[in-house]
C-alpha positions in Angstrom: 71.8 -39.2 -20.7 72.6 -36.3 -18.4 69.7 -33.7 -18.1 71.1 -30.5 -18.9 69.0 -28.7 -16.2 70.0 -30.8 -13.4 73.3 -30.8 -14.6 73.9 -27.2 -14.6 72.3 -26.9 -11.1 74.1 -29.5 -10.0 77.5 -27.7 -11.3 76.3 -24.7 -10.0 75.8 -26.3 -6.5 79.4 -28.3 -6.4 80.8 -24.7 -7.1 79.1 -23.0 -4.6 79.5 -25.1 -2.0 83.0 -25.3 -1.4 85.4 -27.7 1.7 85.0 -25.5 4.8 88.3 -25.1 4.6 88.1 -23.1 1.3 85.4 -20.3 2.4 86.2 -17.7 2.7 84.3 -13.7 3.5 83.3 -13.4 -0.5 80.2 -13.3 -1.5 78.2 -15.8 -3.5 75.0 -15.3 -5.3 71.9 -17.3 -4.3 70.4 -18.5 -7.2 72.8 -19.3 -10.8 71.4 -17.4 -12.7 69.1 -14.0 -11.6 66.5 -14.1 -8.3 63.0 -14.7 -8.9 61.2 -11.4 -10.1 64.8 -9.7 -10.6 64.1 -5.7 -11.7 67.6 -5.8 -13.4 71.3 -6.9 -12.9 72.9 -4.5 -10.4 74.7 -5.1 -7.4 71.3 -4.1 -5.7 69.4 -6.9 -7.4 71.9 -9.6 -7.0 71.3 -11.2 -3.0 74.3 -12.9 -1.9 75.5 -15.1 1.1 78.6 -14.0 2.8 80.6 -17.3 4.6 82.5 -16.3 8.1 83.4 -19.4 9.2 84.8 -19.4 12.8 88.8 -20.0 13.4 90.4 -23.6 11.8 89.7 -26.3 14.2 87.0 -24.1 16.3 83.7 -25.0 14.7 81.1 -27.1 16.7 78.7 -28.0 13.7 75.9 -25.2 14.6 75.5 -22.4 12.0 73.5 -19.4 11.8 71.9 -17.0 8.6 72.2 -13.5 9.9 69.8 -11.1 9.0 70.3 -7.5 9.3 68.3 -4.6 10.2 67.8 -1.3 8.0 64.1 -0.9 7.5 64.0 -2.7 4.3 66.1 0.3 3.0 69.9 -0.7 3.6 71.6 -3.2 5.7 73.8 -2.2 9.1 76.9 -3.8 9.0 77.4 -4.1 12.4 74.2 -6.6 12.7 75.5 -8.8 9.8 79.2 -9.0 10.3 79.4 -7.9 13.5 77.2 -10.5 14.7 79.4 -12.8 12.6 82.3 -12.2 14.5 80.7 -12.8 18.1 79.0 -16.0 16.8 82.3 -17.0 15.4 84.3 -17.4 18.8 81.3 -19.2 19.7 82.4 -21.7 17.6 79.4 -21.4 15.1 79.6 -21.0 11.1 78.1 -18.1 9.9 76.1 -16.9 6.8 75.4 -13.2 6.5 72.5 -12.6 3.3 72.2 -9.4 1.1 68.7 -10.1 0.3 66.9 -7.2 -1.6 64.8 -4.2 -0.2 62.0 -1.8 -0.8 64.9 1.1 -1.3 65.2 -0.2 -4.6 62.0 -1.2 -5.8 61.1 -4.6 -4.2 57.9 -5.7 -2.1 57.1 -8.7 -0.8 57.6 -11.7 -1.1 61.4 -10.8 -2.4 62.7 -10.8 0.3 61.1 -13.8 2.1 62.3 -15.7 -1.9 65.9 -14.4 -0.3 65.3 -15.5 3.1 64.6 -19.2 2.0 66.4 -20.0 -0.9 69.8 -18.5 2.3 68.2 -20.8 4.7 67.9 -23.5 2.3 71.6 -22.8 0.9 72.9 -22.6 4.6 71.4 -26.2 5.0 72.9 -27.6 2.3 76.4 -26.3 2.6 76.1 -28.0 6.3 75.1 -31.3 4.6 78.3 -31.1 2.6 81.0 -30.0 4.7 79.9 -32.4 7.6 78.0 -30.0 10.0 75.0 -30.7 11.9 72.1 -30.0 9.4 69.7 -30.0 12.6 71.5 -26.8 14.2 71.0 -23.9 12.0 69.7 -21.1 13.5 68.8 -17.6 12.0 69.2 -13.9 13.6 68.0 -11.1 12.6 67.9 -7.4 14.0 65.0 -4.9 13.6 63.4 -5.1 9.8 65.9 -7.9 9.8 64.1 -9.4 12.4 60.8 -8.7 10.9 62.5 -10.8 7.9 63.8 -13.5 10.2 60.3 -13.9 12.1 58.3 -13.8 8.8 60.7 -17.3 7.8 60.1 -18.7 11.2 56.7 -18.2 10.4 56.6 -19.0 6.5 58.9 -21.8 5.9 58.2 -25.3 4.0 59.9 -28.5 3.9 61.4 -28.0 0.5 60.5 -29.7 -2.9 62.1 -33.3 -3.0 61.9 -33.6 -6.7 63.8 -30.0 -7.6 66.0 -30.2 -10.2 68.0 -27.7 -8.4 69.3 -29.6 -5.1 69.4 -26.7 -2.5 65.6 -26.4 -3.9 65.0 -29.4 -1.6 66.2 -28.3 1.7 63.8 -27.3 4.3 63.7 -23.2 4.5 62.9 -24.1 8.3 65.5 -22.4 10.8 65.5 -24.9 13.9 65.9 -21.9 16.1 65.1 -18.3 15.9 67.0 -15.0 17.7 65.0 -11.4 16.9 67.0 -8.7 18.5 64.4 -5.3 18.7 62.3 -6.9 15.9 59.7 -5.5 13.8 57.2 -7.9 14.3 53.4 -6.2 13.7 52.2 -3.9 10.9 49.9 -2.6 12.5 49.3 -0.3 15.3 52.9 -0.9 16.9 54.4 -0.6 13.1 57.5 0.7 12.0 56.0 3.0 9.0 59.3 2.8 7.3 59.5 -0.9 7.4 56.4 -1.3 6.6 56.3 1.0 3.6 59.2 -0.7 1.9 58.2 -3.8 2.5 54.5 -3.9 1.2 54.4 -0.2 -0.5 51.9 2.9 0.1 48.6 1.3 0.5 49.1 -2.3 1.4 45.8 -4.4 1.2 44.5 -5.7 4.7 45.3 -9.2 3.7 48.6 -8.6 3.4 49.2 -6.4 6.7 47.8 -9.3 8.1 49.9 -12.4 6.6 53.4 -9.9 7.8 52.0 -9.1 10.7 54.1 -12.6 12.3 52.4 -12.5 15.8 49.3 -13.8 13.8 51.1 -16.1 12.3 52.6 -18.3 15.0 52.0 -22.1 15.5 53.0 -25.0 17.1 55.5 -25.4 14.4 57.3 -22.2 14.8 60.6 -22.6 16.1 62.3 -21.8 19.4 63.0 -18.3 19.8 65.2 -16.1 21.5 63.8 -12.1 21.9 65.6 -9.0 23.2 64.3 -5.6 23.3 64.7 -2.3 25.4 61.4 -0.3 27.0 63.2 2.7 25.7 63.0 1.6 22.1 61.2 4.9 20.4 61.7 3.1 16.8 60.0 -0.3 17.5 58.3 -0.4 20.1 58.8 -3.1 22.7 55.5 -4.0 22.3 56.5 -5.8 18.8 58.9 -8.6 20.6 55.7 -8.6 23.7 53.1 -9.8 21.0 55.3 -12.4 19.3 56.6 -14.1 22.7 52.7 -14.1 23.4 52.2 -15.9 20.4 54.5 -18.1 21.3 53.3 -18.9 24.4 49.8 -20.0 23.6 50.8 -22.1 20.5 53.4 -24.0 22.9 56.5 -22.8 21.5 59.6 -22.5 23.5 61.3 -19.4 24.0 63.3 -16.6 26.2 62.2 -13.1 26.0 64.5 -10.2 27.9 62.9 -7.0 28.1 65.9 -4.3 29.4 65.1 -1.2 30.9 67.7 1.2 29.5 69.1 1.6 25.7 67.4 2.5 22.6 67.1 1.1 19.1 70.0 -0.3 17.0 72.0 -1.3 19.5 73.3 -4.5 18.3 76.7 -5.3 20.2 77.4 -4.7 23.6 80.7 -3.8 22.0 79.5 -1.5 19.5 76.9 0.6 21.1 77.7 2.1 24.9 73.7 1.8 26.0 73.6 -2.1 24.5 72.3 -4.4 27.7 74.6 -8.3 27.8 72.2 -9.8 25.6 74.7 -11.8 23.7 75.8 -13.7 27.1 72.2 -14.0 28.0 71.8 -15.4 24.2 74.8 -17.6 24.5 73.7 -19.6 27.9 70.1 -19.6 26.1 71.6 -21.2 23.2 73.5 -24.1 25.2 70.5 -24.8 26.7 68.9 -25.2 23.7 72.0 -27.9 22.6 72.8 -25.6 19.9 76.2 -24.7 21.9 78.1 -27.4 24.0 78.3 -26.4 27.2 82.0 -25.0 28.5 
């Protein structure tokens, strides 16, 4: 006799995860029914996963969950799909996530639920269309990368007795990239990020737990940082603390600090002052085997 939980999860799953050849840029919601510690059904607490997979016959098996920025308070579409579109003539499969913010009315840990249950969704959609479940990477860009480094630094290897079968994928990205990330909450904060991400008067425990730097081990995954000295909205200090982290616990990673160009830049195409990240980020990633090599 079928369980009726497992089967509807189970139908839920075959329907969401559909042949590669059948995604397409529409979103899909993360859990079947609402998100854990939903305040209601709007479009603004449903979070979704957008598919942009990279041109027929193109892919190389890596994907990447793109995060963007906003400061908790909306998302910039030119760090989610954007970033999509680069990544695609790369040849990877990408993910963008609508996860929920402090602009309408949600703290911690919302957004880190969002973060995993993507991660975990990204994972299994790789073990069913036949891409490499040990390349998935995640990006995110300013409170997006705040997100992004709070998963690095938060995930768990799943449940392997969920009803629900994305439940048991590991929420761990095997490789991070945090372009001008909010990464502290405390004296190099982003008030704004912070604010709508843990409220008015967050208590010391939790400024701490978010404040990712601190929460660095050997575990963490390999990281990719980029940041500008210029940067009067997070300061460049934020990606300087977490690459430090990341040094003592071991963990690989690449940091470029660039002299010139502000906050927001994403794209070298999209904003005039951007430095070439995204070729420095593209030989990083080959040399991480996450890209073949030309």
């Amino acid at each position: 006799m079928h369980h009726p939980t497992l089967l509807r999860h189970l139908l839920f799953f075959c329907a969401f995860i559909p042949a590669m050849s059948q995604i397409h840029a529409a979103p899909l919601p993360l859990w079947p029914d609402a998100a854990p510690g939903a305040l209601g059904s709007a479009d603004s607490d449903r979070p979704e996963l957008t598919a942009f997979p990279p041109a027929a016959g193109t892919a190389n098996g890596a994907s990447m969950l793109i995060l963007p920025g906003g400061g908790y308070a909306h998302l910039s579409v030119h760090e989610g799909a954007g970033y999509a579109a680069w990544l695609n003539r790369l040849g990877v499969t990408c993910y963008v996530l609508k996860y929920r913010l402090g602009s309408s009315g949600y703290r911690h840990p919302a957004m880190l639920q969002d973060a995993a249950r993507a991660l975990r969704t990204v994972r299994a959609l790789a073990r069913r269309d036949g891409l490499d479940t040990a390349r998935i990477g995640i990006i995110g860009s300013s409170a997006g990368g705040h997100l992004a480094s709070t998963l690095l630094t938060h995930f768990d290897p799943g449940q392997p007795d969920a009803a629900d079968p994305i439940e048991r994928e590991s929420s761990r990205p095997d490789l991070g990239i945090l372009c001008y990330p909010v990464i502290s909450l405390g004296e190099f904060a982003h008030g704004g990020s912070r604010k709508n991400l843990l409220g008015e008067t967050p208590a010391a425990e939790l400024l701490h737990l978010l404040s990712n730097e601190t929460q660095v081990t050997a575990a963490t995954p390999p990281c990719f940082l980029w940041h500008t000295v210029e940067d009067k909205v997070v300061p460049v200090e934020n990606s300087l603390l977490f690459a430090s982290a990341l040094r003592r616990a071991g963990v690989p990673f690449a940091l470029h600090v660039y002299e010139k160009g502000g906050h927001g830049l994403g794209l070298p195409e999209h904003g005039k002052n951007a430095p070439p990240w995204d070729a420095d980020c593209a030989y990083w990633l080959r040399t991480r085997g996450f890209l073949p090599t030309p």
